[in-house]
N, C-alpha and C positions, 0 to 999 in steps of 0.2 A: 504493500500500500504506500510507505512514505517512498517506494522508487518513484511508483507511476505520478505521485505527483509531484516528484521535484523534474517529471519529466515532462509534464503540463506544464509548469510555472518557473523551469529552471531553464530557459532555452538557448545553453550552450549548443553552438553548433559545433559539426564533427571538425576534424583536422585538416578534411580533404586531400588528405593522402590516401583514402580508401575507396574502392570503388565496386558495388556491386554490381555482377554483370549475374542478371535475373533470367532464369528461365522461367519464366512466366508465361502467363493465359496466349498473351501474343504468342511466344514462341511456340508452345504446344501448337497452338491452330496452324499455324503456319508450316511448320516440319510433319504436321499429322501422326503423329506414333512418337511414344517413349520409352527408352530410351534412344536419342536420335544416331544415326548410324552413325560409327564413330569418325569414319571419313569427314563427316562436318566438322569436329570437332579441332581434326587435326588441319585441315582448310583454316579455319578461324586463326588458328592460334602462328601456324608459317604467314598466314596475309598479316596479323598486326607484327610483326618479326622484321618487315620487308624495309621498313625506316625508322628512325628513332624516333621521327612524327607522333607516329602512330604507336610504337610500342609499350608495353607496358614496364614497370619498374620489377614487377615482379609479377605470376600467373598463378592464382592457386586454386584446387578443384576441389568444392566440398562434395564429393561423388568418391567413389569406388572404381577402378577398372584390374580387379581382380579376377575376372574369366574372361577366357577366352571368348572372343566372338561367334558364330556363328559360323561365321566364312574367316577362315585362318586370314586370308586377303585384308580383309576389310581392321584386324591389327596391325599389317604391314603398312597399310593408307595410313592410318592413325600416330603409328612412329615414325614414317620414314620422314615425311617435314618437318620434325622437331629437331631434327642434326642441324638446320638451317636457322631455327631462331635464335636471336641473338638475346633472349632472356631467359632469367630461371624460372624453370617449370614447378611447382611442387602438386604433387601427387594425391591423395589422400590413400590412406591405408587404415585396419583398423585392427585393434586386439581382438582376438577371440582364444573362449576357452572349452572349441570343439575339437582344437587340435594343438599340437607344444610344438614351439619351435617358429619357424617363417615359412611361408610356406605362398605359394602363389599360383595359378590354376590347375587347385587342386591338388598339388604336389611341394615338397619341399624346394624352395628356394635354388637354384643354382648358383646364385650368385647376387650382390646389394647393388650393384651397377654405380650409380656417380654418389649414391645413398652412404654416409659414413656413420655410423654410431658413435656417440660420445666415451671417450675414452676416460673411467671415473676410477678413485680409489673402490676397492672394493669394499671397505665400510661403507662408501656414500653408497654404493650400488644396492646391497642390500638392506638399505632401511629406505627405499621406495616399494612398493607395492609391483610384484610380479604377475603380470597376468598371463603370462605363460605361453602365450602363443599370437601372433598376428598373421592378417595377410595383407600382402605387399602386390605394389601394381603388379601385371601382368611383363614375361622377361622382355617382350620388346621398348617398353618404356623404363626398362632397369635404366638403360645405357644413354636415354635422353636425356630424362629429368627425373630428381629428386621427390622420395616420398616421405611422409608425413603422418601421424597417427590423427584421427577423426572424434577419439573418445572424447566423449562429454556426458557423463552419466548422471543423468537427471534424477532429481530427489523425489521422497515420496509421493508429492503432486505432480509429477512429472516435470515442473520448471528444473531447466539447468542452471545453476550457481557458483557451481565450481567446476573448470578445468583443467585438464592435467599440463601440466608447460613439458613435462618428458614423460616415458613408458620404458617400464622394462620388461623385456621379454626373455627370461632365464639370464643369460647373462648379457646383455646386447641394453643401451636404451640407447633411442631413440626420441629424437624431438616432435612437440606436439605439434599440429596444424599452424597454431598460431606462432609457436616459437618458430618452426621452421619455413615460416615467411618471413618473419622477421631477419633471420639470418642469412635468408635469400637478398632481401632490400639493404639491409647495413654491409651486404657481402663479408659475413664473419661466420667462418667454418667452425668445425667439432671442437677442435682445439680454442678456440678464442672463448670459450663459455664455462662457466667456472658456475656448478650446481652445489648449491649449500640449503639442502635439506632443512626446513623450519624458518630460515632466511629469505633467499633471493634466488633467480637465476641471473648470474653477471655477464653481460653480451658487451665483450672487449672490443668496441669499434672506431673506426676512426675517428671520430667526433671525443671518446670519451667514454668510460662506462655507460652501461645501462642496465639498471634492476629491477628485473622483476621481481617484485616480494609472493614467498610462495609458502605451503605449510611444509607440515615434518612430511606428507605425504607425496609432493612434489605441486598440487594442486594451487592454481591461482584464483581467487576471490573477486567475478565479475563486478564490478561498478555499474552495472545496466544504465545505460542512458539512452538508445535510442533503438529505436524502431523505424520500419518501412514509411515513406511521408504518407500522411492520413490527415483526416481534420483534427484526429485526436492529438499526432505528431507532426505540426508545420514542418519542425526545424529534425525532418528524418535525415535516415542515411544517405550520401550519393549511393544512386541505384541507376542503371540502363539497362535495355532489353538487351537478350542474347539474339538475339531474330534482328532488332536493330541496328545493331554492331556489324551483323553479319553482312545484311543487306547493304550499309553504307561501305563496307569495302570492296562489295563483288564488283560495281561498274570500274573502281580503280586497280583490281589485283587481277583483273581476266582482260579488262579492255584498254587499258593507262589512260580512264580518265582524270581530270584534277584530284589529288589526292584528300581523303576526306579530313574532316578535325575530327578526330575520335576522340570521345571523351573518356577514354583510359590512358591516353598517353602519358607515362611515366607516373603512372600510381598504381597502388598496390590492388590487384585486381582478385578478386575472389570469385568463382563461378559458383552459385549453387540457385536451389532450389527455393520459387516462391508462389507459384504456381497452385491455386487449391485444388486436393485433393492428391496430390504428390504426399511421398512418404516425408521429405522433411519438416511434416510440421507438426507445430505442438506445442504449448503451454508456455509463454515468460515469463520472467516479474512484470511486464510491461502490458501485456494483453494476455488473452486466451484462447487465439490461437495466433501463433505465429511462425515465421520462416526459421529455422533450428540455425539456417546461416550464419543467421545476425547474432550469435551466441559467440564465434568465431572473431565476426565483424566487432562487435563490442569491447573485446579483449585487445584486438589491437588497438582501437580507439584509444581505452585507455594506456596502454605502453608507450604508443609513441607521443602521448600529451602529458605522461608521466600523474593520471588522474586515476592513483588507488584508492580504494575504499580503507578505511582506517581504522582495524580492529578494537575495539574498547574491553575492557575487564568486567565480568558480571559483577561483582560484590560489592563495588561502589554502589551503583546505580540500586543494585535490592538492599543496598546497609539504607541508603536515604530516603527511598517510598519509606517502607516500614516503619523510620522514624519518623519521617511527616502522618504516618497514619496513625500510631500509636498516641500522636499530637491531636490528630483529628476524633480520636477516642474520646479524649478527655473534654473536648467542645460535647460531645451528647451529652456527659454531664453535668455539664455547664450551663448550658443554653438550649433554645427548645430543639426539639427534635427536626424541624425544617431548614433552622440553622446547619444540620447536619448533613443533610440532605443536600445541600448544596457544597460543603465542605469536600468532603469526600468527591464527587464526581469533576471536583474542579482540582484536583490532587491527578486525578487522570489523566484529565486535560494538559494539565500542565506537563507529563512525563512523555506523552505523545507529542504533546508542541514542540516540546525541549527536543526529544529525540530526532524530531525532524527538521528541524533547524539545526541539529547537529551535523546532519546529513546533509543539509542543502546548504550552508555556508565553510564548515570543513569538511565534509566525504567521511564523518567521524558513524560509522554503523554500531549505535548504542542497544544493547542485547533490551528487550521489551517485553517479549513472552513472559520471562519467567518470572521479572521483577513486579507486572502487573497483575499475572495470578495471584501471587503470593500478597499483595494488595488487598486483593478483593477475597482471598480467604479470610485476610487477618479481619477485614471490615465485616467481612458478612457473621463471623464469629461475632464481633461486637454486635455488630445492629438483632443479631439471632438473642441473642443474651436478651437485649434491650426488649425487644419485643414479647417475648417473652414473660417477663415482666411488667409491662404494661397489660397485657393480654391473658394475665391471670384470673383475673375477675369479668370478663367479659359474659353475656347471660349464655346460656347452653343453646338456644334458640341459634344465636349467629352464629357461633361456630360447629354448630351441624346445617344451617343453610347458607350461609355467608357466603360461599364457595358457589353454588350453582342458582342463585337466586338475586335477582336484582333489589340493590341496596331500598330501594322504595318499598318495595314486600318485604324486605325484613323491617324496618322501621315498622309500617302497618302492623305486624304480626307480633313485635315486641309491647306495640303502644295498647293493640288490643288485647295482650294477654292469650294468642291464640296457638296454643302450643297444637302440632299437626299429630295426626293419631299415625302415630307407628305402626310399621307392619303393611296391610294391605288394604285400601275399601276404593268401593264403586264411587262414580261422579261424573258428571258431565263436562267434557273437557274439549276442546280443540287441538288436535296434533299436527304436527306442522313438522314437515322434511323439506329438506335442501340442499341441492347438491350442486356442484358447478359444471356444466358440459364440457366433455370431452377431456376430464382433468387427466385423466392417464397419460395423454402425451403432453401435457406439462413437464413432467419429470421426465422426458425425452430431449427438451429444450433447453433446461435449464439447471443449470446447477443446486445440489443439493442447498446450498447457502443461499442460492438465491430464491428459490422454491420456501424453502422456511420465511424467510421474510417477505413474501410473496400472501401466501399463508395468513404471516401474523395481521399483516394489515388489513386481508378482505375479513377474515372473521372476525374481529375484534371492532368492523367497521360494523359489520351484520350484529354482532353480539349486543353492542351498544345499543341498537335499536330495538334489538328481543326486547330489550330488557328496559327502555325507558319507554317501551310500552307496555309493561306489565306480564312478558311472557316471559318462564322459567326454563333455561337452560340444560338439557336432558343429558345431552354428550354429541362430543363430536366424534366424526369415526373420519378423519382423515380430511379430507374438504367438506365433508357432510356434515350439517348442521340439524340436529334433531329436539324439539323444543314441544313444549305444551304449554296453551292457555289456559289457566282456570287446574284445580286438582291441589293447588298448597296452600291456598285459599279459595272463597267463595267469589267467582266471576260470571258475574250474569253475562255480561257481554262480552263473552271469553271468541267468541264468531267474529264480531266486528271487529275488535282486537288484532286476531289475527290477519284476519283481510289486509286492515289496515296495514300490519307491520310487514304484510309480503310486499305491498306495492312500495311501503317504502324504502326497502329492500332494495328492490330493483329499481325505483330512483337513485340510490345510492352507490348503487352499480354504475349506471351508467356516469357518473359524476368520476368513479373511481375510472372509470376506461380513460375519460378523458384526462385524467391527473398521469396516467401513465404516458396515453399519448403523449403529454406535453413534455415530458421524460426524456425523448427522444429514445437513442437506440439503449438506453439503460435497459427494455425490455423487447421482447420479441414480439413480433405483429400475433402470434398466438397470446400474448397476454394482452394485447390492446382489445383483441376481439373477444374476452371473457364474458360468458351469459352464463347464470345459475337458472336452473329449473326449481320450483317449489312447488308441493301439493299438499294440502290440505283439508281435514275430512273431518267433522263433529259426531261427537254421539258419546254415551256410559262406555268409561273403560273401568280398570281394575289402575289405581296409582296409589304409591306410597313406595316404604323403604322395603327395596326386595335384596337379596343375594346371603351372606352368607352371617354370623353371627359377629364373625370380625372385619369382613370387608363388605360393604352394599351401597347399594345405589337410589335416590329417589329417583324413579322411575315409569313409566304409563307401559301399560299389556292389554290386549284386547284385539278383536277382529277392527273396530274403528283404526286404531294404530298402523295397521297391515294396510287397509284402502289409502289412507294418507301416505304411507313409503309407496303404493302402487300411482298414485295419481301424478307423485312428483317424478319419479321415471317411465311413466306413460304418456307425460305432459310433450315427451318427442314425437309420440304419435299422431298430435295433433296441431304440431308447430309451435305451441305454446309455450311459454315460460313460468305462468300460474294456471295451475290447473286444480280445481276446488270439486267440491262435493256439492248435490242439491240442497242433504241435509243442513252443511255449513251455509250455505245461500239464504236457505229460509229462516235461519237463525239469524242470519247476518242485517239482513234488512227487518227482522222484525222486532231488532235493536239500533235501527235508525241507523246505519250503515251506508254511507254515500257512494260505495264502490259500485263500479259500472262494471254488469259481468256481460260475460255473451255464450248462449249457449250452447253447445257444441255437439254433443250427442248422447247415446242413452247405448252404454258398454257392461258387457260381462266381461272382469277383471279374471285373467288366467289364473284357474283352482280354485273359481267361484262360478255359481251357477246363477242369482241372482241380479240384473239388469239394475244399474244405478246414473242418474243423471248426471254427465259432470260439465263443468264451466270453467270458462275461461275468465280468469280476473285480469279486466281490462287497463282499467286506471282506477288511481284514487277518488275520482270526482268528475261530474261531468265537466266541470272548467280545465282538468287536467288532457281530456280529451283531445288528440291531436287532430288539424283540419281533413277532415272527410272522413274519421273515425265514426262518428252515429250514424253517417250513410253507409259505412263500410258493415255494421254492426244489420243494420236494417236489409240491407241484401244479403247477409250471410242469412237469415231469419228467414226470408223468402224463399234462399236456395234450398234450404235444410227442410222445408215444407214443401216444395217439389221432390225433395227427396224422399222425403217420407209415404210421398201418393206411389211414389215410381215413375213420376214424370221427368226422366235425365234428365233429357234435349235444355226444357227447361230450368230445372237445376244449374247443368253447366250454365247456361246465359249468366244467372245469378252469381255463380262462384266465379267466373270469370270477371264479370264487374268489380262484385267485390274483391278479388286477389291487388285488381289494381290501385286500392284503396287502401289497403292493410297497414297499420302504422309503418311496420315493419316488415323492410323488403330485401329479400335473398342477394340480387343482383347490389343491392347499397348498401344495406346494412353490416361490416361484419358478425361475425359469427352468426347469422340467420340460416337454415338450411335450407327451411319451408316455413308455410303460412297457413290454418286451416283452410282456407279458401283454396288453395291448392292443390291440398291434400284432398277434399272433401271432391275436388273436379277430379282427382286423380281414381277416386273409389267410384264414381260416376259412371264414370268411362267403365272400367272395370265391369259394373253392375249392369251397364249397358250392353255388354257383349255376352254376359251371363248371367240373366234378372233372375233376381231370389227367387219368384212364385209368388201369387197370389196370399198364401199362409206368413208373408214377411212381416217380424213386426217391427223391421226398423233399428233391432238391437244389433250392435255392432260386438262380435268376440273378439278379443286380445290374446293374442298367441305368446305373447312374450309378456315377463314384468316388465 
């Protein structure tokens, strides 16, 4: 987090000595197939060779040419122009530990070619890290150009952090990608470079030392700074097309026309992959998803601008929280408990400000994790204690309903003395389900972290409104929201209640769409287009505390319970979003209920035998009403009454009109699928081509919950 934003607000640009040559979207379309025959490659690299114009300072390949080709031929294409370039190649290469030793198409090594290994004391050698076996280019680019190891092994989120500056393989090391470009560019061999284990790598060049700071295990400590240019990164990497490059040398290296300005000449040029859907990508500190190149790219960046990250010591930073907390202990009691309340969380603030202002004025990387757990344990132990104590004497009433009942019905229940009868009894209640569509591929889009906070704010948006409407909180079952009106106390108007609180539900829905939209790409067009379905069904259940003598639930059971989970996952079948019961209807209005329903049809709910009317809750009021919604309501009325004679023809006319009046419409609206009016033409048609009979009563069966 404090990279990405001193990467936002820190806008160092690069050195411009680095230059990504991108295989990219263009290139792919252009060359048609990946990996590109390697005769291109070796064309590329003799055409920038041919002048120092054009050349580069140095060529390095974040790729593999470890097997042999296909056509033996087409590795001779590949090497035979690189005898002619007049710069250093490097190779990429990589450890593996499917086989010991070097090894290279498929067989052991014959020989390292222009490739030299570092020549180390044998203490230094064995206290790096052995991996025991690599493979190396294929042998006809032994004797071109130099190779280089590719490792970067990513931490457990998959972001890379650290990489290796050498590798050793038995007894042989070898320099990393990054190092062995550098010593390609400063032209400083085996010998010139002096590895000190926990220290540095020192690169003797002619300028004057250079150090790279490295641990005991030979790994270097990225500085991440930059990324691919985006809107999120103005101040990105230099990046050019490989397709580009290509194309601006073919008129002058086939036909001698003008020679181009290539904008690799005489910088250090790195080939790799950026291309989506190629294997190099994957996780930074910087984004989530990114080109694995720029891991490489980064590392130089900082070397040759000499911009390390600057290790810090944990026990400072956890010896000073903990005493500023232990400070902030004794303010609880002191002073009230709000005072505290802000104390504490501005102790936070402060240790995340500081740290990243460490970071963004020195490159000082202050360890954070552990010093702020250990914070908020030490706090939470106090405030737990506190509370505690305060909450000793609290009545028995709120803290057995506190928890799933809004603060207004416990005040009611305390004031009236109305202690709820444990165990199990009958009552007339309103149950109310809700669930969000199509939530499963949520957690296909979006990260666990993000999903949780995703989460907290829609239900906690919905909750609030259960509950300063008077309905009780049952349990949630993942996005689903399961509630009852009326049952912990006496609600005569526990119908209207409900009504009310769905539609304001889904005004609040829609408020939230737009709060995300305006978010920009903070979310995926699957969370802008979020619609919850609700249904809703009255009648006598069984409510109170059910489950076991040490753990239970207040909770609603009954067949009424079951139609209300069926109505809000059947509410798809009819394009709906609230889908209500007749029962609940006639309760609803015969409590002065201003909600506008419209009716829909008359269904036998699958593993029920009995035909029940259900409705569509429209809006809150008729002034809520959007323009051509009462005409739209009045020809679904008329359609649904040709329907019911058997007269299609005419049906359709109706549903048709009406479809085109529907608040909400498939082709505009996201997340809309269908609209009753649609659906209703759609079973039309249907019926039309195979009429029930004379004996139809109109009831429509449900095959699915």
């Amino acid at each position: 987090m404090r990279l990405q934003m001193r990467a936002r607000f820190n806008f160092m640009p690069p050195t411009g000595k680095v230059v990504l040559l991108a295989v990219d979207e263009k290139s792919l379309a252009t060359q048609k197939q990946w990996p590109f025959p390697r005769s291109v490659h070796g064309q590329l690299m003799e055409w920038l060779g041919k002048a120092p114009e054009v050349s580069p300072a140095v060529m390095s390949w974040d790729f593999v040419f470890t097997d042999e080709a296909y056509e033996p031929e087409m590795d001779r294409m590949f090497a035979a122009p690189l005898e002619r370039v007049g710069y250093p190649i490097v190779m990429g290469a990589f450890s593996t530990v499917q086989a010991t030793g070097i090894w290279t198409q498929g067989k052991p090594a014959p020989r390292l070619g222009l490739t030299r290994p570092f020549s180390l004391a044998p203490e230094v050698a064995v206290s790096l890290p052995d991996c025991r076996g690599i493979q190396i280019p294929i042998v006809p680019l032994l004797d071109v150009t130099q190779f280089a190891l590719l490792d970067a092994d990513a931490d457990a989120d998959g972001v890379v952090r650290k990489v290796p500056m050498v590798v050793r393989a038995g007894g042989k090391v070898f320099p990393s990608l990054v190092l062995g470009t550098l010593m390609a560019y400063w032209k400083v061999g085996p010998d010139a470079v002096e590895i000190v284990p926990g220290d540095a790598v020192v690169l003797k060049t002619a300028e004057g030392d250079r150090r790279v700071p490295i641990d005991e295990r030979g790994f270097y400590r990225l500085n991440y700074r930059y990324e691919l240019p985006s809107k999120d990164f103005p101040v990105g990497i230099a990046l050019v097309s490989y397709q580009d490059v290509y194309e601006s040398l073919v008129p002058w290296a086939l036909f001698g026309d003008k020679q181009p300005a290539v904008p690799v000449a005489g910088k250090i040029v790195i080939v790799g992959e950026t291309a989506a859907g190629l294997t190099d990508i994957g996780p930074s500190p910087l984004r989530g998803e990114s080109a694995k190149v720029l891991v490489h790219i980064n590392a130089l960046e900082n070397i040759l601008r000499g911009d390390y990250l600057r290790p810090v010591l944990l026990w400072p930073g956890l010896v000073a929280l903990l005493l500023a907390g232990a400070g902030a202990s004794r303010v609880l009691d002191r002073y009230k408990f709000r005072v505290y309340l802000v104390v504490v969380p501005a102790l936070f603030v402060l240790a995340i400000g500081g740290a990243y202002f460490a970071l963004q004025l020195g490159d000082f990387m202050v360890p954070l994790a552990v010093p702020l757990v250990a914070l908020g344990l030490q706090q939470a132990v106090v405030t737990a204690l506190k509370i505690r104590e305060e909450q000793a004497q609290r009545e028995r009433i709120r803290r057995m309903f506190g928890s799933y009942v809004s603060p207004e019905l416990v005040r009611r229940m305390v004031e009236a003395r109305a202690e709820p009868q444990l165990g199990g009894h009958e009552d007339e209640i309103t149950a109310f389900f809700s669930d969000i569509q199509g939530f499963s591929s949520f957690s296909e889009v979006l990260t666990p972290v993000d999903l949780v906070e995703l989460l907290n704010e829609y239900l906690g948006s919905m909750t609030d409104i259960l509950q300063e409407q008077g309905g009780a909180l049952d349990k949630y079952i993942g996005d689903a929201i399961v509630a009852m009106f009326g049952g912990l106390v006496p609600m005569a108007d526990h119908a209207r209640k409900a009504c009310e609180t769905a539609m304001r539900m889904q005004m609040r829905q829609a408020e939230l769409r737009v709060h995300w939209q305006s978010q920009g790409d903070r979310w995926p067009p699957l969370v802008h287009a979020m619609r919850m379905r609700i249904g809703l069904n009255s009648g006598p259940v069984v409510v109170g505390n059910m489950g076991s003598k040490h753990r239970f639930n207040y909770t609603m059971m009954g067949d009424v319970v079951n139609l209300a989970a069926r109505c809000e996952s059947g509410a798809k079948s009819f394009g709906v979003y609230t889908l209500v019961t007749e029962e609940t209807v006639k309760l609803a209005k015969a409590a002065g209920c201003a909600c506008v329903f419209r009716a829909l049809d008359r269904i036998v709910v699958k593993g029920k035998t009995l035909p029940v009317e259900v409705y569509e809750l429209t809006a809150l009021s008729p002034e809520h009403m959007p323009a051509g919604g009462a005409r739209c309501l009045e020809l679904f009325a008329e359609g649904r009454a040709f329907y019911l004679k058997q007269d299609w023809e005419a049906a359709i006319r109706c549903f048709d009109e009406a479809a085109a009046l529907e608040p909400l419409q498939p082709e505009r609206d996201s997340g809309v699928e269908s609209t009753p009016s649609l659906l209703m033409r759609a079973r039309c048609e249907k019926l039309r081509e195979h009429p029930p009979g004379s004996d139809w009563d109109g009831v429509y069966k449900m095959t699915s919950k």
